[in-house]
Backbone as a ProteinNet text record, in pm:
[ID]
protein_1_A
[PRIMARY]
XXXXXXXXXXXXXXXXXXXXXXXXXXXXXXXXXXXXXXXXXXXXXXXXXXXXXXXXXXXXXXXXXXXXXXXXXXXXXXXXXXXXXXXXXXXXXXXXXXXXXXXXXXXXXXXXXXXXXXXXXXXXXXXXXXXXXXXXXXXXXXXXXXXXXXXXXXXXXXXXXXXXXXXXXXXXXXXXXXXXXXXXXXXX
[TERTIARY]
9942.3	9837.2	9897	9863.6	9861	9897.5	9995.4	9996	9910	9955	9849	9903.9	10025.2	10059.2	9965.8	9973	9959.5	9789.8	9734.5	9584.3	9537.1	9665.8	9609.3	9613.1	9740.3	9739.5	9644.6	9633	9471.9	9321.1	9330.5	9197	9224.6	9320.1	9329.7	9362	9368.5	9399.4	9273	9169.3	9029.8	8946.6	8969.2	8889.6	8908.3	9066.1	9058.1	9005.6	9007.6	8980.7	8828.2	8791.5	8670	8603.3	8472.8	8399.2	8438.5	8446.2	8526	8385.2	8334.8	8272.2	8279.6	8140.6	8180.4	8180.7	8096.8	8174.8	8269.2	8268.1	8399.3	8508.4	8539.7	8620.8	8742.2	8645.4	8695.7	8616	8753.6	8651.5	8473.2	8453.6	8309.6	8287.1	8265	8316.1	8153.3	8180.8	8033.1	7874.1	7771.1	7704.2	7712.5	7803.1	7794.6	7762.2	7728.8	7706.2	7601.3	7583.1	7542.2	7524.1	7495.2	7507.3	7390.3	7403.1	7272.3	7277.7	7159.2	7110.2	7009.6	7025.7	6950.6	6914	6802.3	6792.3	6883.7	6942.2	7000.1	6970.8	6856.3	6762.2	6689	6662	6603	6654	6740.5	6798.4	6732.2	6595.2	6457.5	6520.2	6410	6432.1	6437.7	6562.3	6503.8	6368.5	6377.5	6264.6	6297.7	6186	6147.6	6226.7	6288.4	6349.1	6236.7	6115.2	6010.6	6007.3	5978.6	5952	6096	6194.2	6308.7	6268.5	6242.7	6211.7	6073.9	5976.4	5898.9	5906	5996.9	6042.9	6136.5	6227.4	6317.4	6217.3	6087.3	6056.3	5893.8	5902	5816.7	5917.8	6047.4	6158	6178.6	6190	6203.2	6074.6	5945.1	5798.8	5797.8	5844.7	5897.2	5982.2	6058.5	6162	6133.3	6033.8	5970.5	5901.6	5789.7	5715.9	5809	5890.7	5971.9	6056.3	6067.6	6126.1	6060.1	5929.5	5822.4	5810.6	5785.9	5739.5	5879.9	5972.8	6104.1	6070.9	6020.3	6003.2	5941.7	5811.3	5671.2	5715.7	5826.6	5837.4	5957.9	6043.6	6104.3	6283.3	6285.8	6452.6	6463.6	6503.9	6555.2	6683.8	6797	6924	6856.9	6804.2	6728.2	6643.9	6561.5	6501.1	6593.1	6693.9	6768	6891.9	6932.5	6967.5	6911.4	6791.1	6666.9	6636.8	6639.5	6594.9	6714.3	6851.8	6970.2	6955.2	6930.5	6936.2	6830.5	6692.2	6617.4	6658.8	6715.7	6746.4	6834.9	6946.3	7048.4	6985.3	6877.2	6799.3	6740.3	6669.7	6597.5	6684.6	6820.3	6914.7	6964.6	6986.7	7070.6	6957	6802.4	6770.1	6663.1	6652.7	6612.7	6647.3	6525.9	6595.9	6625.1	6768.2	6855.1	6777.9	6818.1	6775.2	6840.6	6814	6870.3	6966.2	7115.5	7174.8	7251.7	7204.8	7222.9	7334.9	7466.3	7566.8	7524	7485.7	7461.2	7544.7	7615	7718.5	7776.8	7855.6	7833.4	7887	7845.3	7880.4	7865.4	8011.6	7990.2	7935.1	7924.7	7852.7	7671.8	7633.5	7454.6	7480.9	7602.4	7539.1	7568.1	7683.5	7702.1	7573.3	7498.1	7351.9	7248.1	7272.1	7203.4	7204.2	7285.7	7306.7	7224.4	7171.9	7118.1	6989.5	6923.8	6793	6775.5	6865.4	6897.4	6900.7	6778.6	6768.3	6915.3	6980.2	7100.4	7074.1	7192.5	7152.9	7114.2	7141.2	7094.3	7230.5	7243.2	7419	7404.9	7534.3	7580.7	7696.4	7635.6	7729.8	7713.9	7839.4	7872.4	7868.7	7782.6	7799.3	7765.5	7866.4	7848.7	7703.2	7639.6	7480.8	7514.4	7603.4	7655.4	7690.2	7705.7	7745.8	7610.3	7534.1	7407.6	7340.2	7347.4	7286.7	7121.1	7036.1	6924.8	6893.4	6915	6884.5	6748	6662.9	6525.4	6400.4	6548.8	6482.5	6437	6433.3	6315.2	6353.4	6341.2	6349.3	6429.7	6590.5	6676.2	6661.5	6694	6722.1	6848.4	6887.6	7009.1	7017.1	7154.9	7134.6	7288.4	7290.8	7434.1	7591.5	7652.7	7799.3	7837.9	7803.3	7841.8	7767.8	7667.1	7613.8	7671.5	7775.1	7857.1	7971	8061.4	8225.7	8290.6	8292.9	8322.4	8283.8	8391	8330.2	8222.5	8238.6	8111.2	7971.1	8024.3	7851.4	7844.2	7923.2	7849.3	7793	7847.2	7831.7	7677.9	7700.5	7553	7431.9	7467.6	7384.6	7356.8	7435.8	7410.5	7319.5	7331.8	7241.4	7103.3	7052.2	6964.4	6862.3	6959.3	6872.4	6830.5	6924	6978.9	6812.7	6688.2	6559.7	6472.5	6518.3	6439.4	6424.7	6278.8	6271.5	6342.6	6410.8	6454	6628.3	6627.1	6827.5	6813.4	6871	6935	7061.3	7127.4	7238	7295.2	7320.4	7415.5	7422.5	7292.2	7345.2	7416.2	7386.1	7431.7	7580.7	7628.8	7822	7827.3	7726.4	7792.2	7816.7	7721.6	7733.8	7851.6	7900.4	8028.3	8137.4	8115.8	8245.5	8289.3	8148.8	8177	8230.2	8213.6	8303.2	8411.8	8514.1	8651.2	8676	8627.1	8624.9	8651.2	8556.7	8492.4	8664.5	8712	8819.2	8988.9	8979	9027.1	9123.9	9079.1	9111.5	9087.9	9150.8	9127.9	9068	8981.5	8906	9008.4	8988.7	9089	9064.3	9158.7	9151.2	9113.4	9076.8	9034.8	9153.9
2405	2314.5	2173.8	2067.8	1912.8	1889.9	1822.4	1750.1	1587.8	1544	1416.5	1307	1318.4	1204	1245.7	1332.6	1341.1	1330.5	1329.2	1370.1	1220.2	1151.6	1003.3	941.1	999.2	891.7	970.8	1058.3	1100.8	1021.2	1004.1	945.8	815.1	704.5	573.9	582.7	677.9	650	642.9	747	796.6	678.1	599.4	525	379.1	362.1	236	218.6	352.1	377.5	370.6	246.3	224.9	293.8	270.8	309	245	362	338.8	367.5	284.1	273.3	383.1	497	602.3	526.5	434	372.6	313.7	192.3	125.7	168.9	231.5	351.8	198.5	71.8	-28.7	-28.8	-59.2	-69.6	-127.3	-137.9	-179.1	-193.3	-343.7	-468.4	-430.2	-452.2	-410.3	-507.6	-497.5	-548.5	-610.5	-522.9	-563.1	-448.7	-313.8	-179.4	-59.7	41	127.5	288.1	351.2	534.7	553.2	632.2	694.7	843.1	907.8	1048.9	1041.6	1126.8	1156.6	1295.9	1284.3	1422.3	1387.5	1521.8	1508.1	1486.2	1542.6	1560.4	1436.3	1370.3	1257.6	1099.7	1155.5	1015.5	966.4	998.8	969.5	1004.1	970.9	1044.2	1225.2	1287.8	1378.4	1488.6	1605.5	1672.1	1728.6	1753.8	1884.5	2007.1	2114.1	2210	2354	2291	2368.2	2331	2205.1	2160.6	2251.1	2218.3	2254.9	2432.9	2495.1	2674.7	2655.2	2551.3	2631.9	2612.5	2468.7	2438.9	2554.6	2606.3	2732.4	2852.8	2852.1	3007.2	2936.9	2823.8	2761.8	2835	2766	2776	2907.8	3068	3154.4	3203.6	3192.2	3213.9	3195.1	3014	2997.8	3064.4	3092.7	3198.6	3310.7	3393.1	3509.5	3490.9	3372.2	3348.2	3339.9	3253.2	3244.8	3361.5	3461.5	3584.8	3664.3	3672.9	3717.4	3630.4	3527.2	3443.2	3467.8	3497.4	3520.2	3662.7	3757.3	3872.9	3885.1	3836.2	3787.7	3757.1	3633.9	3580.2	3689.1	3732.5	3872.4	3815	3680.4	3637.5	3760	3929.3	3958.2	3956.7	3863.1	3817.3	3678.1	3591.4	3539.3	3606.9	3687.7	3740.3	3783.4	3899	3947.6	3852.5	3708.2	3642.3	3591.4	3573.5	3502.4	3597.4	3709.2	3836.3	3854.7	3859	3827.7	3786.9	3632.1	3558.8	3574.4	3618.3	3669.7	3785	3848.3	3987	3926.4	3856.3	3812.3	3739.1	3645.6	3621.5	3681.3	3785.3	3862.9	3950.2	4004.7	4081.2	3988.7	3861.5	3776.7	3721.2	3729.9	3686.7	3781.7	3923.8	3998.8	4009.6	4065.6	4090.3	4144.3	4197.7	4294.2	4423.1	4553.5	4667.3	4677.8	4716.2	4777.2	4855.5	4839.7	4969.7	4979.3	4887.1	4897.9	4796.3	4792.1	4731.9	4685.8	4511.8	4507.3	4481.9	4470.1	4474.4	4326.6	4264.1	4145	4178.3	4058.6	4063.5	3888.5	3873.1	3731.8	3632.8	3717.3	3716.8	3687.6	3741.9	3763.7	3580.8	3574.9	3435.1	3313.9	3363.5	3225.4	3215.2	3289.6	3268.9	3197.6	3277.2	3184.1	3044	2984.1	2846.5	2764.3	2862.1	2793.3	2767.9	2854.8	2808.9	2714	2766.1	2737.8	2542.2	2495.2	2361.1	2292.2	2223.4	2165.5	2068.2	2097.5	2027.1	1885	1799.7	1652	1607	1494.7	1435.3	1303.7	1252.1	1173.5	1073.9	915.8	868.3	697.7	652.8	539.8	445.6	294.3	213.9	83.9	-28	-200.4	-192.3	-260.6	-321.2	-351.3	-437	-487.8	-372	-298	-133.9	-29.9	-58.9	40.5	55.1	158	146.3	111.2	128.8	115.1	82.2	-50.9	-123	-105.8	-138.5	-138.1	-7.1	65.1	213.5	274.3	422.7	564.9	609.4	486.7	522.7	637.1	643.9	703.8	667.6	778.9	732.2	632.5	538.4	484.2	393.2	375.9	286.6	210.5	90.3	-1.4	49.8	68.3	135	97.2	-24.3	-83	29.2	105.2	192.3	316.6	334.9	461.5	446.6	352	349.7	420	453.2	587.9	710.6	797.9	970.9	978.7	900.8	928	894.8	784.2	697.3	831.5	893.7	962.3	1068	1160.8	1293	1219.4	1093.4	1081	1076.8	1023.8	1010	1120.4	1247.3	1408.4	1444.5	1407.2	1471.4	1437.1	1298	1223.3	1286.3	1311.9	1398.8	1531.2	1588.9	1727.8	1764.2	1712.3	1774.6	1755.7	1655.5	1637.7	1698.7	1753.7	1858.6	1886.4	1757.1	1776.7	1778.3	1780	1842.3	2008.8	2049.1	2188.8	2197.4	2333.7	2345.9	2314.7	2358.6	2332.9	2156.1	2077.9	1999.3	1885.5	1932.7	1893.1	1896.9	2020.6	2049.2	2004.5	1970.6	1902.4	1701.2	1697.1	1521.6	1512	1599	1624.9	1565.7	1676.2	1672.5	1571.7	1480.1	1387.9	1292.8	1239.3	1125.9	1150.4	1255.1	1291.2	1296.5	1317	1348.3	1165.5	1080.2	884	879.3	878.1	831.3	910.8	985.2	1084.2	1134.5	1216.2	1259.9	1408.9	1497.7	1657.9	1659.2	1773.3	1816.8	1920.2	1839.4	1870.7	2051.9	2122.8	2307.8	2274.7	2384	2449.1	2529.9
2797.7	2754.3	2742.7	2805.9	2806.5	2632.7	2636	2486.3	2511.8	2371.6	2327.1	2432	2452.2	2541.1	2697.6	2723.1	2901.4	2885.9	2783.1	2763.8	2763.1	2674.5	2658.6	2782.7	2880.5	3009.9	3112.3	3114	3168.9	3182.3	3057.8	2989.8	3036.6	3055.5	3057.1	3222.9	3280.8	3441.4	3485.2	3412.4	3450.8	3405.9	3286.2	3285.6	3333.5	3358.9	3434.4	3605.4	3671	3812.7	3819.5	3924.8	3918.2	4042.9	4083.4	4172.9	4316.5	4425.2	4564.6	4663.4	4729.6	4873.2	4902.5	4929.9	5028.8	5180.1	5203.8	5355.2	5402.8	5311.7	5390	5270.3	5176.8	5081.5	4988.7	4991.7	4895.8	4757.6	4659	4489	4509.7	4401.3	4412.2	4274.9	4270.1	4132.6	4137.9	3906.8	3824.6	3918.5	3978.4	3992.7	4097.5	4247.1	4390.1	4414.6	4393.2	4438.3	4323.5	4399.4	4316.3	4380	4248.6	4246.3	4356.8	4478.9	4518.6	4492.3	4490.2	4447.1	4546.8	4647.9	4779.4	4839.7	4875.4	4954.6	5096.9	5102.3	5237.4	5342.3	5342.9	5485.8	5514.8	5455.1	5437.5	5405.2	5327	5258.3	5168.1	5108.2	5055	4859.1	4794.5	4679.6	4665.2	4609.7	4568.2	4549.1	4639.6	4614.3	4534	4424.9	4358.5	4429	4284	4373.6	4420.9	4323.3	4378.4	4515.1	4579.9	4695.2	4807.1	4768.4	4802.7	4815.6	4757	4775.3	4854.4	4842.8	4932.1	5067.4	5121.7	5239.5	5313.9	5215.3	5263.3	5316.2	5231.6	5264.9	5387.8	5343.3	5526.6	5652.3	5612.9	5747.3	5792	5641.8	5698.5	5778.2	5736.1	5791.3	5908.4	5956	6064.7	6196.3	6145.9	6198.4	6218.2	6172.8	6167.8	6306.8	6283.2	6416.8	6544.4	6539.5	6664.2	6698.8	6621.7	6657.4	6755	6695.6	6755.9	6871.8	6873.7	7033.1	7113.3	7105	7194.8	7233.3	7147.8	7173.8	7281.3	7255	7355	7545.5	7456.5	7604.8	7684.1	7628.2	7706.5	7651.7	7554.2	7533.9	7399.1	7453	7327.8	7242.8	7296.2	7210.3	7139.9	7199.6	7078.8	6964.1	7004.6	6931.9	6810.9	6827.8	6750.5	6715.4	6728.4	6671.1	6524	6549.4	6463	6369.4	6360.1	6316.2	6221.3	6273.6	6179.2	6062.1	6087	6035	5882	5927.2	5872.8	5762.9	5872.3	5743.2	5630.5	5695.6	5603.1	5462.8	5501.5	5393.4	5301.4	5342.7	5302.7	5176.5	5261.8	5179.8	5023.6	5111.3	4939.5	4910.6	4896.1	4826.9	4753	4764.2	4738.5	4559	4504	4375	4320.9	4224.5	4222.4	4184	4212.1	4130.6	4027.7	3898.3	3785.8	3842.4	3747.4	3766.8	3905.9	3968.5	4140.6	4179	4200.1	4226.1	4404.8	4451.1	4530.7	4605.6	4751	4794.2	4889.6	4837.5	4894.7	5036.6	5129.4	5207.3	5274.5	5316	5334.9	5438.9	5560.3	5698.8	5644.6	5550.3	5507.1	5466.5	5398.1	5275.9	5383.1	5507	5554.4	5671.2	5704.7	5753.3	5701.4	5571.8	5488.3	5463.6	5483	5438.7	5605.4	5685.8	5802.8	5761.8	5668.7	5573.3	5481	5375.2	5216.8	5237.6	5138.3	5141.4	5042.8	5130.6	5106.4	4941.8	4883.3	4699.8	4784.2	4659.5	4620	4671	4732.8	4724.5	4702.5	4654.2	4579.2	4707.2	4657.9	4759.6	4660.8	4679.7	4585.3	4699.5	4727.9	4831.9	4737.4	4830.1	4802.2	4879	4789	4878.8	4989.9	5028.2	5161.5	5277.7	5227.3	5283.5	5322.4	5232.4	5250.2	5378.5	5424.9	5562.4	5574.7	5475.1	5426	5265.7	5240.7	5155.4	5092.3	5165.9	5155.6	5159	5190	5268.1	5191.5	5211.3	5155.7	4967.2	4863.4	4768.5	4732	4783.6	4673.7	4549.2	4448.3	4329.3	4277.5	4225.4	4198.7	4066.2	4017	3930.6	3966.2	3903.4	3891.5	3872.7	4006.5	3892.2	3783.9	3719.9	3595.4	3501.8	3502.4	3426.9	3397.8	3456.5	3503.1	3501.7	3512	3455.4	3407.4	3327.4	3230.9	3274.4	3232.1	3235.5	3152.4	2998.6	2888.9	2965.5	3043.5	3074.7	3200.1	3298.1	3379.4	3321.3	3213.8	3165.3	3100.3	3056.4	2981.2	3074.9	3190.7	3326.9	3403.7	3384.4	3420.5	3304.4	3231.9	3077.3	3079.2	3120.7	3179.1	3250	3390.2	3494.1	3548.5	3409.4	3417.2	3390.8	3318.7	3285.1	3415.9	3488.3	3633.8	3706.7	3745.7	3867.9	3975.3	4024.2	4164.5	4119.1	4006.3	3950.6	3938.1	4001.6	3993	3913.6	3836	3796.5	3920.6	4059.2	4126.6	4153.9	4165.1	4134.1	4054.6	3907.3	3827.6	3824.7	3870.9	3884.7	3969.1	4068.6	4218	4184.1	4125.8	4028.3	3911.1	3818.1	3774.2	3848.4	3954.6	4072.3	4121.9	4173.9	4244.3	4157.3	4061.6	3978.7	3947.6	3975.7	4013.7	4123.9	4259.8	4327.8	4443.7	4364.1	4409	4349.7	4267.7	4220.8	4263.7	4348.7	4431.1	4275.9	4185.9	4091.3	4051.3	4064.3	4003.5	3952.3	3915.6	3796.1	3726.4	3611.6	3494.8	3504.9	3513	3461.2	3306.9	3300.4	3148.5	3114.6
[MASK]
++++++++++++++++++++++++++++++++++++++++++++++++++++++++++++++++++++++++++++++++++++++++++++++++++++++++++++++++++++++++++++++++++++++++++++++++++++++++++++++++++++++++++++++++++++++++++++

């Protein structure tokens, strides 16, 4: 376990290291830049993670149909590609039986992620940097609002009640402010 000294120079490395450009990967002085929170797919604000599940189970519906129309048209390795993919869903997202030890398997989950609507991400840019300034209403605020671990953990706490924050992305917004400052996440 870290004594008081290594805890103190922890804390003073973490809080003097400021916010780094995810583009051009230079500091970014209080009130030339800021936090974005984006849908991936879009770049837009944040969907709802309702929106987010019902887009996934549009895509598998989707996929169902085109299984079938490959069938139709006579491509059956497409077909049974698509169908894969399908089951694999179907399997990890099924819901557990009582009592019933389900069996992972890691081939089902990495299919999955060809559905599964990608979290919220996080990207630190100088205005001067933004590829769309003006663009599709990300969420953002001032890195000067965020300096600190306190001010980010308070800024996860914030959005943590917002529809379109998931737990995963809440640990995924954690991460990243160790992560902007190319800094470990401290072990427990």
């Amino acid at each position: 376990m870290p004594g008081r000294a290594e805890r103190s120079a922890t804390l003073r490395r973490m809080s003097t290291k400021c916010w780094l450009c995810t583009v051009c990967k230079q500091p970014i002085s209080a009130g030339k830049g800021y936090v974005l929170i984006m849908d991936p797919r879009t770049n837009g604000h944040p969907l709802p993670a309702s929106q987010r599940q019902q887009r996934e189970e549009e895509d598998v519906a989707q996929r169902r149909r085109d299984a079938e129309a490959a069938k139709i048209a006579g491509d059956v390795e497409r077909a049974k590609e698509i169908e894969a993919v399908v089951a694999a869903w179907d399997r990890v997202k099924a819901p557990p039986v009582p009592g019933q030890l389900m069996p992972l398997d890691v081939s089902d989950h990495l299919m999955v992620r060809l559905i599964e609507y990608p979290p919220v991400t996080f990207k630190a840019v100088h205005a001067d940097c933004d590829a769309d300034p003006d663009g599709k209403s990300a969420y953002w605020f001032g890195v000067e609002r965020a300096a600190t671990l306190d001010q980010w953990v308070a800024w996860a706490h914030h959005l943590a009640p917002k529809t379109w924050m998931t737990k995963k992305d809440i640990s995924l917004m954690l991460a990243f402010w160790y992560a902007n400052r190319d800094l470990g996440i401290p072990s427990t």
